[in-house]
C-alpha positions as CSV (number, residue, x, y, z in Angstrom):
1,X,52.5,12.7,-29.3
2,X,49.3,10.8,-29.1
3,X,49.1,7.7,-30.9
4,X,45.9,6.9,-33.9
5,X,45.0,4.3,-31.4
6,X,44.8,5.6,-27.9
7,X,42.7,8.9,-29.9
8,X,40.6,6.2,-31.3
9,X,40.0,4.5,-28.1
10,X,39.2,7.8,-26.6
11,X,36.6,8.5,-28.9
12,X,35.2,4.9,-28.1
13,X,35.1,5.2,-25.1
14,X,33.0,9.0,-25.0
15,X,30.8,7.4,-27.4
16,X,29.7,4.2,-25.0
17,X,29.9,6.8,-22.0
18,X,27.3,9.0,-24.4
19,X,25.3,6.1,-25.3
20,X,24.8,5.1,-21.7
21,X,23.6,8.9,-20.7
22,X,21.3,9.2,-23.2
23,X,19.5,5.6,-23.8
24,X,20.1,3.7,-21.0
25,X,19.8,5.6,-17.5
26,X,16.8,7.6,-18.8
27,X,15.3,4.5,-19.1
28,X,16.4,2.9,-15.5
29,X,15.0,6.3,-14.0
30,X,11.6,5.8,-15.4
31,X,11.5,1.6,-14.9
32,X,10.4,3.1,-10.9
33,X,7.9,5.1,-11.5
34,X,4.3,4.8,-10.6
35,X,0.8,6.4,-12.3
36,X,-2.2,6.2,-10.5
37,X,-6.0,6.6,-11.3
38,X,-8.0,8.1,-8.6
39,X,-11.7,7.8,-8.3
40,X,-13.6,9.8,-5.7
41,X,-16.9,9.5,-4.4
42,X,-19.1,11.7,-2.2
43,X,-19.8,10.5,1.1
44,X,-23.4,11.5,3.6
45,X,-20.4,13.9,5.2
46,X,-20.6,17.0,3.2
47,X,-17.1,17.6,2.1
48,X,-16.0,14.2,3.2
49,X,-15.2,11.6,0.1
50,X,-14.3,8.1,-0.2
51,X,-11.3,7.7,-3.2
52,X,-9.8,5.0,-4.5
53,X,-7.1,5.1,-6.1
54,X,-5.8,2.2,-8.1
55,X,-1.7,2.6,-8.8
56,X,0.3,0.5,-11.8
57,X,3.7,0.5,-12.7
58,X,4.2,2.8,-15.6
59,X,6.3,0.7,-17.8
60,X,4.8,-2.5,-17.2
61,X,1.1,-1.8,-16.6
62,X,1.3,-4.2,-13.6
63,X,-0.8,-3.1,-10.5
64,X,1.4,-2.1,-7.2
65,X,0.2,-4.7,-4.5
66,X,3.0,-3.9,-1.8
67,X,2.2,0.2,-1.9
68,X,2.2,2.4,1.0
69,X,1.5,6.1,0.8
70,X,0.0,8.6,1.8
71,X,-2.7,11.7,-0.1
72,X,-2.6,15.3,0.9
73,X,-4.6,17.8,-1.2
74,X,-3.8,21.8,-1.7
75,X,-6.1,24.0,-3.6
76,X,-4.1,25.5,-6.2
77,X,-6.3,29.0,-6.4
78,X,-5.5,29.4,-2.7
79,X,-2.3,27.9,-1.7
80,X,-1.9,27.3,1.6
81,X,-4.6,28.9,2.6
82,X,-6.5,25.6,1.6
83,X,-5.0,22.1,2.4
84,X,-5.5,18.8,4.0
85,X,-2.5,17.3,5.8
86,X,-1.5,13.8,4.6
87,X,-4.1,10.5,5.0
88,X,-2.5,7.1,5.0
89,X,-3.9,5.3,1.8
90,X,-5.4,1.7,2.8
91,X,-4.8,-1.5,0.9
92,X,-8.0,-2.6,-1.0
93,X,-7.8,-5.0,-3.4
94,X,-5.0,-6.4,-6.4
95,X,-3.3,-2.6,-6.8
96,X,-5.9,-0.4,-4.6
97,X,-5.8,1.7,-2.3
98,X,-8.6,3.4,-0.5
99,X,-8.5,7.3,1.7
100,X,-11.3,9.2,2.9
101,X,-10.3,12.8,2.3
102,X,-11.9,15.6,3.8
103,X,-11.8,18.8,2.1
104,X,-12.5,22.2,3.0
105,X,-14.5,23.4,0.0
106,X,-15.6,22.4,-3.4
107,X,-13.6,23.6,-6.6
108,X,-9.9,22.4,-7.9
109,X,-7.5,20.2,-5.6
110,X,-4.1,19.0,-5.9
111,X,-3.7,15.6,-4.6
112,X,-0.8,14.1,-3.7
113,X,0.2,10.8,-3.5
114,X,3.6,10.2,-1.9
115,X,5.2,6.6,-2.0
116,X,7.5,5.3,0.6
117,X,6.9,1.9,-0.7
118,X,8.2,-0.1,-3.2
119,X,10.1,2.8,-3.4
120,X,10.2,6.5,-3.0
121,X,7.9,8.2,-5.5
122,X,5.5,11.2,-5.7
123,X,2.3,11.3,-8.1
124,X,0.4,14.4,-8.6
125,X,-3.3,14.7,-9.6
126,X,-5.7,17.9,-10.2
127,X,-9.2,16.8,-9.6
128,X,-12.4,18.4,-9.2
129,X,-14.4,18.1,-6.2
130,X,-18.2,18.3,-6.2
131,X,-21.2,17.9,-4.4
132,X,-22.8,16.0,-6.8
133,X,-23.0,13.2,-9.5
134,X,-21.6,10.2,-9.7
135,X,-17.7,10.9,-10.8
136,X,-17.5,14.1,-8.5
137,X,-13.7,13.6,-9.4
138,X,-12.2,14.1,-13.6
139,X,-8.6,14.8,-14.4
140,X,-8.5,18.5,-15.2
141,X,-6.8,20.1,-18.6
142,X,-3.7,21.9,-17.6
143,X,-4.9,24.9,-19.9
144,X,-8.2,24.9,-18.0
145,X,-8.6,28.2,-16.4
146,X,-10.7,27.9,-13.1
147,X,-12.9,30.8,-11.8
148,X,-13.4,31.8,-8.2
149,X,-16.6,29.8,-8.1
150,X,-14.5,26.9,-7.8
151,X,-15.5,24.1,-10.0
152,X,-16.9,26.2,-12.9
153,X,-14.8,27.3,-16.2
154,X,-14.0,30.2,-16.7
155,X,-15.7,31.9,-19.8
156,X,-12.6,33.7,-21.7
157,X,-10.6,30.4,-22.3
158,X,-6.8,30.6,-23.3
159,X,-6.0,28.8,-26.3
């Protein structure tokens, strides 16, 4: 028969094991991770744009100064039928990054951005590509719902 201590110790030690699963390693899995703002501009090249994309540390704020990655874009309305192979990203400046990307058509792309440096990561943007304006680039509303003229919303919006 078990003793009241070795059950008690038991029950210690599947509380500390419990504790560690659900506080602590979440929190060492996310201390890695990166977030990046990406800001494209059109170039003379039609369909050719200038980004830069500045990357932080998401629990720290902190830019990433020792970063190496590269972009691909995929346009999500015609996978696979629409991508750019992978650009190496060039160090700019105190956390950015610069990439000429050359797409194949206006409308919605997915970018992404994968890390081999610090460490392995992968960040994943939806932007919209124009031909003109300023900020040809905005983060896109995952309940968006994109038409097949690329770039325009659709009229008969999900809620």
């Amino acid at each position: 028969m078990e003793s009241i201590l070795s059950v008690m110790q038991r029950g210690v030690a599947i509380s500390a094991i419990s504790f560690l699963a659900l506080f602590v390693l979440p929190v060492a899995a996310i201390a890695g991770k990166k977030m990046a703002m990406v800001d494209c501009q059109a170039t003379d090249e039609k369909l050719v744009y200038d980004c830069m994309i500045t990357l932080t540390d998401k629990t720290t704020g902190a830019p990433v100064l020792d970063g190496e990655f590269s972009v691909s874009a995929d346009m999500p309305s015609m996978a696979g039928i629409h991508n750019v192979e992978p650009v190496s990203a060039h160090h700019h400046h105190m956390g950015m990054y610069r990439v000429r990307l050359g797409l194949e058509m206006y409308g919605e792309w997915v970018l992404v951005m994968d890390l081999t440096k610090p460490e392995r990561d992968r960040i994943v943007k939806k932007l919209i590509f124009g031909k003109e304006g300023l900020n040809i680039s905005t983060d896109v509303d995952e309940e968006m719902q994109m038409s097949h003229k690329h770039g325009e919303k659709d009229t008969d919006q999900h809620d």
